[in-house]
N, C-alpha and C positions, 0 to 999 in steps of 0.2 A: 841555229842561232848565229847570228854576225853581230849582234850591238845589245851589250847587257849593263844592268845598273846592279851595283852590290854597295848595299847600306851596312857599315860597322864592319868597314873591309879591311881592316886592320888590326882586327882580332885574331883569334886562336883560330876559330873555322873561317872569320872572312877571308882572312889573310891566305888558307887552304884554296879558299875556293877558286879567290881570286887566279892563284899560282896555275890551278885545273885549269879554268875559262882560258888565259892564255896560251896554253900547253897546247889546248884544239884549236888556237887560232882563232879565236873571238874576242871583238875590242870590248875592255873592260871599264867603265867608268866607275870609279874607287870612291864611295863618298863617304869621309872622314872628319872628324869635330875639327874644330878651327885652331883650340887650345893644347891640338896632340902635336909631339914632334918625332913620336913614336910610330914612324911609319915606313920604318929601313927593311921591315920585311917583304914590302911590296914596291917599293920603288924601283923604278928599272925592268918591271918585267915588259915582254915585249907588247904591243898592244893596251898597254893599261895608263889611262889617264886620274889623275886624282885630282879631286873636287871636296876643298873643306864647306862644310854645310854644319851647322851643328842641329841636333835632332828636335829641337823647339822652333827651329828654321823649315821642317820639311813643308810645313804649307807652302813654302814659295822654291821647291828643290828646283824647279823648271825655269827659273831663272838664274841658278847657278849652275846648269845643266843647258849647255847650247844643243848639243844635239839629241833628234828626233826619232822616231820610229824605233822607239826602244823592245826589241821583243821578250826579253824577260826583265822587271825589276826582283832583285832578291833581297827581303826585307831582314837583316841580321841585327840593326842596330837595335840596342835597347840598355838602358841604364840601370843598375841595381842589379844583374844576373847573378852577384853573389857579396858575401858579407852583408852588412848592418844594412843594407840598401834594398835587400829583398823585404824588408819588413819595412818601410818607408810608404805608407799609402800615398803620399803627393805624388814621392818618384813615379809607383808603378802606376799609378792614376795619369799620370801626367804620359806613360808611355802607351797606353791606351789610344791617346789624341795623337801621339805622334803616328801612330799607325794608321789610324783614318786619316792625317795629312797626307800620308806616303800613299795611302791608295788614290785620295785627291789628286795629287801631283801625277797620275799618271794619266791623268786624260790631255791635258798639256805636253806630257812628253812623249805623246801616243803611244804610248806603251800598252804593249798588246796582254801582257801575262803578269801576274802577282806571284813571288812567292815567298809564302811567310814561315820565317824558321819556329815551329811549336817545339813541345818540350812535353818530356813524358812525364813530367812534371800534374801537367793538367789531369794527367790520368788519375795520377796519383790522389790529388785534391778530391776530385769528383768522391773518389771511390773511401775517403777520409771525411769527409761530411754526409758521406751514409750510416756514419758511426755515432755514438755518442759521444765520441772523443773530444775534448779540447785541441782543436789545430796553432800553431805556434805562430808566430807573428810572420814570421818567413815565408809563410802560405800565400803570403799578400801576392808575391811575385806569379807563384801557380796561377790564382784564380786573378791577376791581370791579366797575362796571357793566353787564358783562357777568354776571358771576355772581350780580348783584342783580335783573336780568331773570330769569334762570330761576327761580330760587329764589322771585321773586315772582308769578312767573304757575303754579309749581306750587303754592303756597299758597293763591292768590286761586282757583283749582279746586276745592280742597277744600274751600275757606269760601263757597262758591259765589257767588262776585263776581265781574261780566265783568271780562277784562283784557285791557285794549289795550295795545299797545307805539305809539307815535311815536318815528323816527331821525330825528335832528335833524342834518340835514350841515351844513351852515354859515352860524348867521344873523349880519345884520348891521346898522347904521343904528343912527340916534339914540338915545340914552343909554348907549351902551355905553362899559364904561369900563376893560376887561380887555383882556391884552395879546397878543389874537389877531390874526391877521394884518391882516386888514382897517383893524381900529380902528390898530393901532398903524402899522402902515406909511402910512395917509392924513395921520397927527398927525405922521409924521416930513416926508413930503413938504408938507406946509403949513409945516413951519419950513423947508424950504429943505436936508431933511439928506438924505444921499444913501441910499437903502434899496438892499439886496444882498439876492438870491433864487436857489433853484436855479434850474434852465434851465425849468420850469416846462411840459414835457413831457406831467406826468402829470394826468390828470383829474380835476376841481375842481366842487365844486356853491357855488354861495350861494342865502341867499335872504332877502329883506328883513324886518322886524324884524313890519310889520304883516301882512306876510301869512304870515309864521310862527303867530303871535296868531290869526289868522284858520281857520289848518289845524288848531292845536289844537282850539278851539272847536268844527270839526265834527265832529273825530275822535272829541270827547265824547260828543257828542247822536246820531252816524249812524255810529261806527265799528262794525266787529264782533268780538264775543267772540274771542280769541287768536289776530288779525291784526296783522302790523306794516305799520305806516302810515309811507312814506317822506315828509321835510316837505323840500322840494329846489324848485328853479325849474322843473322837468321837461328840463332841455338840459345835463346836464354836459357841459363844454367843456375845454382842455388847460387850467391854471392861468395860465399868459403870456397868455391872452387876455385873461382878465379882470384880469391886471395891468396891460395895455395901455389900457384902459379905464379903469381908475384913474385913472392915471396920466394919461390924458389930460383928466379931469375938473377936476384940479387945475394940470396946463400941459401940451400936448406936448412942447413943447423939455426936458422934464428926462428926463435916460438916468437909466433904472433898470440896476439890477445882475444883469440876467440871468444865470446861468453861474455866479456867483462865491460860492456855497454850494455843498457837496454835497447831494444828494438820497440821506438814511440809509433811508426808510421803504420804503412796498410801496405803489404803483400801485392801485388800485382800478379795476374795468370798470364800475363800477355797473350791470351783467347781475348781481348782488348781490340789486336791490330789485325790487321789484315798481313801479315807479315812476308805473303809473296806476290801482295801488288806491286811492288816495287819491279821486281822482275819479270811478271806478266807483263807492263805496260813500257816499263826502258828496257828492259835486257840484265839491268846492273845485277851485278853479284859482290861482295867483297871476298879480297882475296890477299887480306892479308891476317893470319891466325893471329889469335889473343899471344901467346907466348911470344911468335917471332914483333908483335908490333911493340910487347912491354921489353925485349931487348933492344927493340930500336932507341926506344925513352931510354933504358938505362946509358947507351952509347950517346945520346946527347947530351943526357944531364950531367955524366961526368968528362964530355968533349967541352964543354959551358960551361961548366964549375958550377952550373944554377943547382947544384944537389947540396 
């Protein structure tokens, strides 16, 4: 790879990835909402140009986008990925379209490769409407996503663009600032406040922030045309493990709340993923352990005071 597009590149993983793409020496064009000015994590790295576009704008990306022969686009942007905006049908509806524009815009900017960041989200969806269960409004976002995958790997066919999928199970570590489990439950147990979980039974992936950054980047340059690439630690384990492990990175002595939620959702076997295409086909391995990566978070969040 020499010339890559990263959409919502000044996020928690675009902002990663971006940091990767330039690290190997690859120009990176940054394309970013026009209304952020939140974008001091990527500014200055070397090779990387930034392009505000906002994501109702991607049908015309290639006119804010001068240059050509783009070998991978990395599709990250998306609005609502968490809080009251995953249950927003316009929003995720509307992020749908932005995604067939982004595949759109890549015939313009001869872009040879798609690739779109999924979420093990969709898994989960699929496998929760095999149920009799009522799904909660917030599902909107799963089976967006989900519907944004197909619909863009059938388009990116036709307009003859490889298209790679990455499932993103669950990353974690420094700069993250959204209120998923990880982040939020480390920032509660650094004040001293008491976190409450299901029983934590069911089976749980992480995996750290740079070596997420690292999976994408090969899935670009070594994936293959409409494979999905699982970006995981390779070990799901029950979730209580790794909350135990948290937990003990920042004291032993504090009792977590095992038990005292219910567990609404659906289990996953992860016999789901393919879990060593990834390395069959790039090489990537992660190598950075759950323990040492939830020390690195604790050393940032109180090097930041964001705890």
């Amino acid at each position: 790879m020499k010339k890559v597009i990263v959409t919502g590149a000044n996020g928690f993983v675009g902002a990663a990835l971006c940091k990767e793409l330039s690290n190997q020496g690859i120009e990176v064009i940054a394309i970013v909402r026009p209304d952020t000015d939140d974008i001091k994590n990527i500014v200055g790295l070397p090779g990387l140009h930034i392009v505000h576009c906002d994501l109702s704008d991607f049908k015309n990306l290639s006119s804010y986008v001068k240059e050509r022969n783009i070998d991978v686009l990395y599709h990250l942007a998306w609005t609502g990925c968490s809080g009251h905006l995953r249950g927003s049908e316009n929003t995720q509806i509307s992020n749908i379209q932005y995604t067939c524009d982004t595949i759109k815009a890549c015939v313009d900017l001869k872009c040879k490769r798609f690739v779109f960041a999924s979420s093990i989200m969709e898994y989960e969806i699929g496998a929760f409407m095999s149920t009799d269960l009522t799904p909660e409004i917030t599902s909107l976002y799963s089976s967006a996503k989900l519907a944004a995958d197909y619909m863009a790997r059938a388009m990116a066919g036709e307009l003859g663009i490889d298209y790679v999928r990455a499932v993103i199970s669950n990353i974690y570590g420094p700069g993250e600032r959204n209120d998923r489990l990880i982040n939020q439950s480390l920032r509660r147990l650094l004040k001293g406040e008491h976190c409450s979980f299901s029983a934590g039974d069911q089976l749980y992936d992480f995996i750290y922030i740079t070596d997420a950054a690292k999976a994408f980047a090969a899935i670009g340059e070594k994936g293959r045309p409409n494979r999905t690439y699982y970006i995981g630690s390779k070990r799901p384990r029950p979730l209580k493990e790794f909350l135990y492990e948290m937990r003990d990175q920042v004291d032993p002595n504090i009792l977590i709340g095992l038990g005292e939620r219910p567990f609404r959702g659906v289990s996953l076997t992860y016999q789901e993923f393919d879990i060593d295409a990834i390395k069959r086909d790039t090489g990537f391995m992660p190598s950075v352990d759950f323990n040492v990566g939830i020390r690195y978070t604790i050393e940032w969040l109180k090097e930041t005071g964001d705890d």
